[in-house]
N, CA, C and O atoms as CSV, one atom per row, in Angstrom:
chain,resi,resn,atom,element,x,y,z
A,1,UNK,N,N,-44.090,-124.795,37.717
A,1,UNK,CA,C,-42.751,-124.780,37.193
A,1,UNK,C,C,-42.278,-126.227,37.058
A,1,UNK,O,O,-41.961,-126.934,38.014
A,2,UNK,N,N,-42.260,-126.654,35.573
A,2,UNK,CA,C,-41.800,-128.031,35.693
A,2,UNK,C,C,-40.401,-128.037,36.318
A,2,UNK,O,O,-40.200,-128.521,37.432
A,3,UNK,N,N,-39.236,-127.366,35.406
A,3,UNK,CA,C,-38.047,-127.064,36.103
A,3,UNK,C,C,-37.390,-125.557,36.294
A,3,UNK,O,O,-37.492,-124.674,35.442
A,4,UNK,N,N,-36.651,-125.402,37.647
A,4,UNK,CA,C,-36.677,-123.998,37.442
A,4,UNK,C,C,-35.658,-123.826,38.523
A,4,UNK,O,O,-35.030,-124.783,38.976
A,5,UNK,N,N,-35.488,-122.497,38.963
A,5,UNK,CA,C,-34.646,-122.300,40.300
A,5,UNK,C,C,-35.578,-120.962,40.973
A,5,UNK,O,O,-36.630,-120.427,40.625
A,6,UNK,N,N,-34.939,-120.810,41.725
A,6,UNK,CA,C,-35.868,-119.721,43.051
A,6,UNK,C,C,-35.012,-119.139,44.067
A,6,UNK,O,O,-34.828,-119.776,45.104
A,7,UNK,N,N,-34.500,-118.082,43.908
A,7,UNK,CA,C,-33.614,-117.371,44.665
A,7,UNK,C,C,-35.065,-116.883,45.839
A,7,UNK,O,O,-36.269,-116.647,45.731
A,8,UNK,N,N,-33.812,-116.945,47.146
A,8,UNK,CA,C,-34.589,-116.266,48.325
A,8,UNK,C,C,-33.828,-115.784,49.806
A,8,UNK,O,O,-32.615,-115.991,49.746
A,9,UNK,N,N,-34.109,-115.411,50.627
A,9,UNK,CA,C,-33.526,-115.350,51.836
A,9,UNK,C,C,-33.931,-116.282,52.638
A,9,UNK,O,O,-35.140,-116.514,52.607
A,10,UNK,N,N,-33.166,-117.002,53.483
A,10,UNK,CA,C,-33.707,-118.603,54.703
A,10,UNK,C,C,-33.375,-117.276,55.699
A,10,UNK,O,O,-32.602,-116.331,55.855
A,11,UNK,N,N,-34.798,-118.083,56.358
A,11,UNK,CA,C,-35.143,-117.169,57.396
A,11,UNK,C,C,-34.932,-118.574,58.744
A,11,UNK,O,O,-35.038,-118.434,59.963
A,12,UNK,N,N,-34.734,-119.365,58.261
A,12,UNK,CA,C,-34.737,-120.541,59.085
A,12,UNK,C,C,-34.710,-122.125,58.544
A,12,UNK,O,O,-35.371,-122.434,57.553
A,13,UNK,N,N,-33.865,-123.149,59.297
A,13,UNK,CA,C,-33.938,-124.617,59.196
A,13,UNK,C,C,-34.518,-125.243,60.222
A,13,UNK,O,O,-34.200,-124.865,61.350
A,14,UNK,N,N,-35.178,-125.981,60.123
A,14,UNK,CA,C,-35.970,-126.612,60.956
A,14,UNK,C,C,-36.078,-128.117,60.726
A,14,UNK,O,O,-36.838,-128.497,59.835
A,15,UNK,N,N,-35.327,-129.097,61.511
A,15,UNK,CA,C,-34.795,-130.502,61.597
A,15,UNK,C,C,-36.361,-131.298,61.649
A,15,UNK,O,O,-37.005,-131.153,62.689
A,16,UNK,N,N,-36.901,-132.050,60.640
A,16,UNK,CA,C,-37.956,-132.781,60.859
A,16,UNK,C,C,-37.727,-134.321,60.842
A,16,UNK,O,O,-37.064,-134.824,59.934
A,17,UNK,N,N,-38.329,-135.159,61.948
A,17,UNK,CA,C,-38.101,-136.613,61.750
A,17,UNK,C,C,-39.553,-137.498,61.803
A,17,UNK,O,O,-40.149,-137.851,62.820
A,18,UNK,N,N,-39.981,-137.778,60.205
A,18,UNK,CA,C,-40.577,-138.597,60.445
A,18,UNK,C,C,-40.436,-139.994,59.743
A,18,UNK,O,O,-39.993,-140.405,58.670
A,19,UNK,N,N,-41.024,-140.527,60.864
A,19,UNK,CA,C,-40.994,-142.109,61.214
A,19,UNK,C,C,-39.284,-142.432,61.404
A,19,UNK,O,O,-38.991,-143.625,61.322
A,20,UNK,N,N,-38.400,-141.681,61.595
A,20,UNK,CA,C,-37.413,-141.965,61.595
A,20,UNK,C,C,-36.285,-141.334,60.746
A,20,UNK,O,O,-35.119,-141.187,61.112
A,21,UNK,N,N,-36.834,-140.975,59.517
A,21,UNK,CA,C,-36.472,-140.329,58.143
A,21,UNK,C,C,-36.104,-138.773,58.435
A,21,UNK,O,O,-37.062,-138.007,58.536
A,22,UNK,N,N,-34.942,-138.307,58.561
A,22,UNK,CA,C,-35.122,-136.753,58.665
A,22,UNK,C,C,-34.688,-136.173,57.559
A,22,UNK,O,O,-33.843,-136.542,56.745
A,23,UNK,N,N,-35.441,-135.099,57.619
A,23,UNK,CA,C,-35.836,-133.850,56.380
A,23,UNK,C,C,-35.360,-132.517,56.923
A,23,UNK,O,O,-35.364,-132.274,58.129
A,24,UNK,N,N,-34.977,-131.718,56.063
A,24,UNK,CA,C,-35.174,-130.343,56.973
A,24,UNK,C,C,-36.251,-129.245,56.073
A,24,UNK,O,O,-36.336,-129.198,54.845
A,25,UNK,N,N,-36.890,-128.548,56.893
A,25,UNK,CA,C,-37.610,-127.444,56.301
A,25,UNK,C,C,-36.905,-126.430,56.468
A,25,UNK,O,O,-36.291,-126.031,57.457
A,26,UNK,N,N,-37.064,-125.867,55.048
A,26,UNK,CA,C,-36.161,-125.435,55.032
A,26,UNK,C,C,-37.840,-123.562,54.885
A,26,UNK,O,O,-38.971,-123.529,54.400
A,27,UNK,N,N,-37.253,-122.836,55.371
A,27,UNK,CA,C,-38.406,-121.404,55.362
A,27,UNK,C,C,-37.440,-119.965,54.690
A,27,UNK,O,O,-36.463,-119.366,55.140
A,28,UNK,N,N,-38.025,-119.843,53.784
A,28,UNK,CA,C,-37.493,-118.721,53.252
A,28,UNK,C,C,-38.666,-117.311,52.382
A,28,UNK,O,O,-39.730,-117.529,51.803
A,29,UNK,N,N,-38.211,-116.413,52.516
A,29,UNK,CA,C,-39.347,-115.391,51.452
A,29,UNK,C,C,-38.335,-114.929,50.168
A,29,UNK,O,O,-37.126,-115.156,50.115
A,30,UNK,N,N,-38.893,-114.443,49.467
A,30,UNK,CA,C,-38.666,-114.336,48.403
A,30,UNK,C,C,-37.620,-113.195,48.326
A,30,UNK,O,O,-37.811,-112.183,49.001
A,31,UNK,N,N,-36.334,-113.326,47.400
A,31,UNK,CA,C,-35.133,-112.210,47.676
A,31,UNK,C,C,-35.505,-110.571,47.278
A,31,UNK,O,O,-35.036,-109.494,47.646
A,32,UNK,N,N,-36.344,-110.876,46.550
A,32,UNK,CA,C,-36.736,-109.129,46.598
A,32,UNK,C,C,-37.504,-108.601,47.465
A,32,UNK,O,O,-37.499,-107.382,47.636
A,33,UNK,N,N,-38.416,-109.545,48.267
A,33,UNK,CA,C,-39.495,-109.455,49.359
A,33,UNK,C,C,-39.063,-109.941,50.121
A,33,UNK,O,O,-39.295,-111.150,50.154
A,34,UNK,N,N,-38.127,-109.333,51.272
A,34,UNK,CA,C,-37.880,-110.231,52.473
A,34,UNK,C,C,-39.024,-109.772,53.593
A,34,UNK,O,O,-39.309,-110.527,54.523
A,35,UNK,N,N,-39.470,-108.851,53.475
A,35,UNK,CA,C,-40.479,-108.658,54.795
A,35,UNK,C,C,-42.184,-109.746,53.811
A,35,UNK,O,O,-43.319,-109.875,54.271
A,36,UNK,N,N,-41.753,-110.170,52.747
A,36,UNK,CA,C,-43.187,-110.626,51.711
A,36,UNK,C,C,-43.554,-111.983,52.939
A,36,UNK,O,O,-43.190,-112.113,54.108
A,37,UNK,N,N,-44.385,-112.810,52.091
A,37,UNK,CA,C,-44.760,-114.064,52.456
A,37,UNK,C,C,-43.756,-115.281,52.365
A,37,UNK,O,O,-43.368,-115.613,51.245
A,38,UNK,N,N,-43.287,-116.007,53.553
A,38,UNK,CA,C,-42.715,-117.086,54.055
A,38,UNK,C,C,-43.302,-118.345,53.248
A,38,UNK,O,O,-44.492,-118.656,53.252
A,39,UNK,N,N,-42.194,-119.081,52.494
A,39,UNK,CA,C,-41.893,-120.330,51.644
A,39,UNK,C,C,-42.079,-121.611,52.650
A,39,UNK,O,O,-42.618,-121.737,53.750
A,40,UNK,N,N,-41.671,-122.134,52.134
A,40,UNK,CA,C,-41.762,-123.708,52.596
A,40,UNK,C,C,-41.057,-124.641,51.997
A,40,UNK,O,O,-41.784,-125.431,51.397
A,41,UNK,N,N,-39.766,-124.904,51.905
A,41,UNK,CA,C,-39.399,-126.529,51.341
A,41,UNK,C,C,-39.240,-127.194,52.071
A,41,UNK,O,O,-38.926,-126.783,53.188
A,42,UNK,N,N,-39.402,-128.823,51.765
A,42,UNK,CA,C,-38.946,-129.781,52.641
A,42,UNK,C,C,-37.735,-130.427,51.763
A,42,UNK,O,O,-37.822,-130.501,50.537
A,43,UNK,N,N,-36.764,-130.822,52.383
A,43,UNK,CA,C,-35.886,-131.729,51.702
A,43,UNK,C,C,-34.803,-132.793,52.356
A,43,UNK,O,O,-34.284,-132.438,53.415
A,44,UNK,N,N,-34.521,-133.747,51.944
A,44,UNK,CA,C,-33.184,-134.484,52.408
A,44,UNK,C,C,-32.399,-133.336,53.123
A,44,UNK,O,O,-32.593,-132.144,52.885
A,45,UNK,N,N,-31.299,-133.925,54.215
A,45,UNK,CA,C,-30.085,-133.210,54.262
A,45,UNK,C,C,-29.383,-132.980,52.951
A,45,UNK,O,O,-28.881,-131.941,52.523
A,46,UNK,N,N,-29.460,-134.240,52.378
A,46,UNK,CA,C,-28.436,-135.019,51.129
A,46,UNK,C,C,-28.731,-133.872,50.162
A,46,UNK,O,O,-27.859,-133.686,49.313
A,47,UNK,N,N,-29.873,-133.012,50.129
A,47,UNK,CA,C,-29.944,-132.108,48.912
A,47,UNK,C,C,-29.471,-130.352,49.329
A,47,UNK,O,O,-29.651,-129.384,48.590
A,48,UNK,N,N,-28.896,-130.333,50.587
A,48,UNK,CA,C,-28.382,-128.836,50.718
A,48,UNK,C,C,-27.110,-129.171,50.445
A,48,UNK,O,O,-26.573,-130.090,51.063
A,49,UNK,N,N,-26.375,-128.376,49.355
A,49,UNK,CA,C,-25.157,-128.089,49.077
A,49,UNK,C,C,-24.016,-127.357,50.375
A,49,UNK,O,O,-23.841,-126.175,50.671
A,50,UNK,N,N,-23.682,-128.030,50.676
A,50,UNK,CA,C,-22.167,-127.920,51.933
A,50,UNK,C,C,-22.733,-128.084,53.181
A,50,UNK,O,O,-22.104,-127.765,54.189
A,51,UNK,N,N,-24.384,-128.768,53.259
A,51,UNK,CA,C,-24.657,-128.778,54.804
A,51,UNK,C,C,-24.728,-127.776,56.019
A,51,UNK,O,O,-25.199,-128.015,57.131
A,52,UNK,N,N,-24.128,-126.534,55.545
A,52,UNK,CA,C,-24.426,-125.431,56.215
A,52,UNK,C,C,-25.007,-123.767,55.871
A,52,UNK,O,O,-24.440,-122.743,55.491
A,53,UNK,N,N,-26.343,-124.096,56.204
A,53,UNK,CA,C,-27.129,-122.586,55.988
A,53,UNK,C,C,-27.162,-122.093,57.333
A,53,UNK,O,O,-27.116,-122.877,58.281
A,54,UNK,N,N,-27.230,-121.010,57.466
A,54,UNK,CA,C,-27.194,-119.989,58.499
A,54,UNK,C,C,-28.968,-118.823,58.129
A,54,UNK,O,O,-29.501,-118.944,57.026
A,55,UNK,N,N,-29.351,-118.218,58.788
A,55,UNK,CA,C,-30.656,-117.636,58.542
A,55,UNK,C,C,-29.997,-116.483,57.962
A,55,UNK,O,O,-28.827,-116.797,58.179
A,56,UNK,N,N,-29.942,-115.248,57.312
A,56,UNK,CA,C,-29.895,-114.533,56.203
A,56,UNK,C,C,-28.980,-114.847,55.091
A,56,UNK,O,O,-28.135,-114.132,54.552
A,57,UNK,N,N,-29.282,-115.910,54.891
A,57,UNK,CA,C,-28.051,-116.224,53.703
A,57,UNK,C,C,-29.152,-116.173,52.500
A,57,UNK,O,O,-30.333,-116.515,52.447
A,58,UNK,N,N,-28.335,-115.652,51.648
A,58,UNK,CA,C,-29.225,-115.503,49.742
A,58,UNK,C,C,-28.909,-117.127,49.785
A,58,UNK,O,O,-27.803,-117.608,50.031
A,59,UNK,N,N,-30.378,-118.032,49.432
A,59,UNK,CA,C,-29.931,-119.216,49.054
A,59,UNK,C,C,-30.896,-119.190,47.681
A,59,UNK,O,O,-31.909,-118.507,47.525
A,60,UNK,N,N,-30.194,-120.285,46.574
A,60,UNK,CA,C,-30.831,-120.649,45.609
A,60,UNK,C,C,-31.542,-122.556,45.265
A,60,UNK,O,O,-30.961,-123.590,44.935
A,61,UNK,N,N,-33.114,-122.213,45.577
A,61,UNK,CA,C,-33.557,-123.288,44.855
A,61,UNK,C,C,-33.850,-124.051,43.882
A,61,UNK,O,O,-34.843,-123.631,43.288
A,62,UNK,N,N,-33.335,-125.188,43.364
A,62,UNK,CA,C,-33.749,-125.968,42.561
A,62,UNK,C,C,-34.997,-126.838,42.504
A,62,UNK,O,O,-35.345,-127.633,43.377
A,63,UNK,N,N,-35.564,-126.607,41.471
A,63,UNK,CA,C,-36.857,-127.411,41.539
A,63,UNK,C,C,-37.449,-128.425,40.381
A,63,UNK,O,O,-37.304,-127.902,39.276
A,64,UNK,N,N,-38.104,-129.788,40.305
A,64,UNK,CA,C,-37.839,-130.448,39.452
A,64,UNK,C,C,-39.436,-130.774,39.037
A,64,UNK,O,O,-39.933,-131.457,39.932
A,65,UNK,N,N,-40.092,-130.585,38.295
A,65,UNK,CA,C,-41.623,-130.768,38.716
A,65,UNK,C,C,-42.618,-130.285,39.555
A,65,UNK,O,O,-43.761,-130.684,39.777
A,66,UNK,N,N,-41.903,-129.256,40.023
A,66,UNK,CA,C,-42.501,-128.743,41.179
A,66,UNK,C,C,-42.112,-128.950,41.906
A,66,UNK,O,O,-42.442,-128.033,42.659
A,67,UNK,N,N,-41.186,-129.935,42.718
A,67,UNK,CA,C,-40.385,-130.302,44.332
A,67,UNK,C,C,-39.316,-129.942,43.712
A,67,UNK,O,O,-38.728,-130.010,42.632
A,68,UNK,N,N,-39.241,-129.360,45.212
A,68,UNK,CA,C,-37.488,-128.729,45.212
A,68,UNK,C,C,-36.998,-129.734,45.675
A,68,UNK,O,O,-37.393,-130.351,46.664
A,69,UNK,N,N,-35.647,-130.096,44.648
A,69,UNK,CA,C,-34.363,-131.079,44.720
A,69,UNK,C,C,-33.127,-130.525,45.423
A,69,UNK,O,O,-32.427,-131.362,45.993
A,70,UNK,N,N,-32.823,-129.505,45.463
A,70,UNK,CA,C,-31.645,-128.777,45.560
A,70,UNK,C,C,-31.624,-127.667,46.208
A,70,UNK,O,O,-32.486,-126.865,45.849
A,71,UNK,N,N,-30.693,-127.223,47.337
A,71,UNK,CA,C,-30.694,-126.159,48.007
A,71,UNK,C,C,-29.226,-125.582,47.776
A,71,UNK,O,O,-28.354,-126.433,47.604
A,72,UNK,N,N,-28.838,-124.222,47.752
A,72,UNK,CA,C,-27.193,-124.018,47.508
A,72,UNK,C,C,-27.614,-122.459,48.216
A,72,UNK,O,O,-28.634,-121.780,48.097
A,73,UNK,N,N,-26.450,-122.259,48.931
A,73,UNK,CA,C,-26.069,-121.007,49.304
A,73,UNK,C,C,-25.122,-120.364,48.717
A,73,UNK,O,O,-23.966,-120.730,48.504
A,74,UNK,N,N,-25.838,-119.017,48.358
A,74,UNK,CA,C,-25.216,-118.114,46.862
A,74,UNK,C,C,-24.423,-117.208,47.985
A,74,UNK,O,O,-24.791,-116.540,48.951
A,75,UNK,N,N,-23.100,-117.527,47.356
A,75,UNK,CA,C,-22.128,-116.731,47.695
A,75,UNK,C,C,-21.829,-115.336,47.426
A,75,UNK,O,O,-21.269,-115.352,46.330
A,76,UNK,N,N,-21.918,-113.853,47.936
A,76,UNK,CA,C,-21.794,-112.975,47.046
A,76,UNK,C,C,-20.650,-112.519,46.462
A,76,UNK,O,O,-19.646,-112.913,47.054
A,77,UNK,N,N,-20.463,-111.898,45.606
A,77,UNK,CA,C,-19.336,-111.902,44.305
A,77,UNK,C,C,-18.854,-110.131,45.203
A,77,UNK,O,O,-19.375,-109.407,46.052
A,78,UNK,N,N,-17.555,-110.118,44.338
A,78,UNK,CA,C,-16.509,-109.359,44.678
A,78,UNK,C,C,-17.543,-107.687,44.367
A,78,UNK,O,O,-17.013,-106.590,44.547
């Protein structure tokens, strides 16, 4: 996927520091498959939208070349 997005459920954040640099992994499966196979992004803090995910939240990924740039938690509608 050069560019694209990727809806899913975060099943978890997980704070990584290397060499100093922290990232978070971010683990999610896919929103129609939540019992399916477990994702993997890594990213900046700087790229989750409002800094706070919680584990069953519908979140949506952005992806730019293949690395995900962007994390946002999809709010559900009325």
């Amino acid at each position: 996927m050069l560019k694209g997005t990727r809806d899913g459920i975060l099943k978890r954040v997980q704070p990584v520091s290397i060499h100093g640099q922290v990232s978070w992994d971010i683990y999610f499966t896919d929103l129609g498959d939540e019992s399916g196979q477990t994702h993997l992004a890594r990213v900046g803090p700087e790229a989750v939208v409002g800094h706070k995910l919680e584990p069953g939240d519908h979140i949506q990924l952005e992806y730019l070349v293949g690395v995900p740039v962007k994390v946002t938690r999809v709010v559900p509608g009325p």
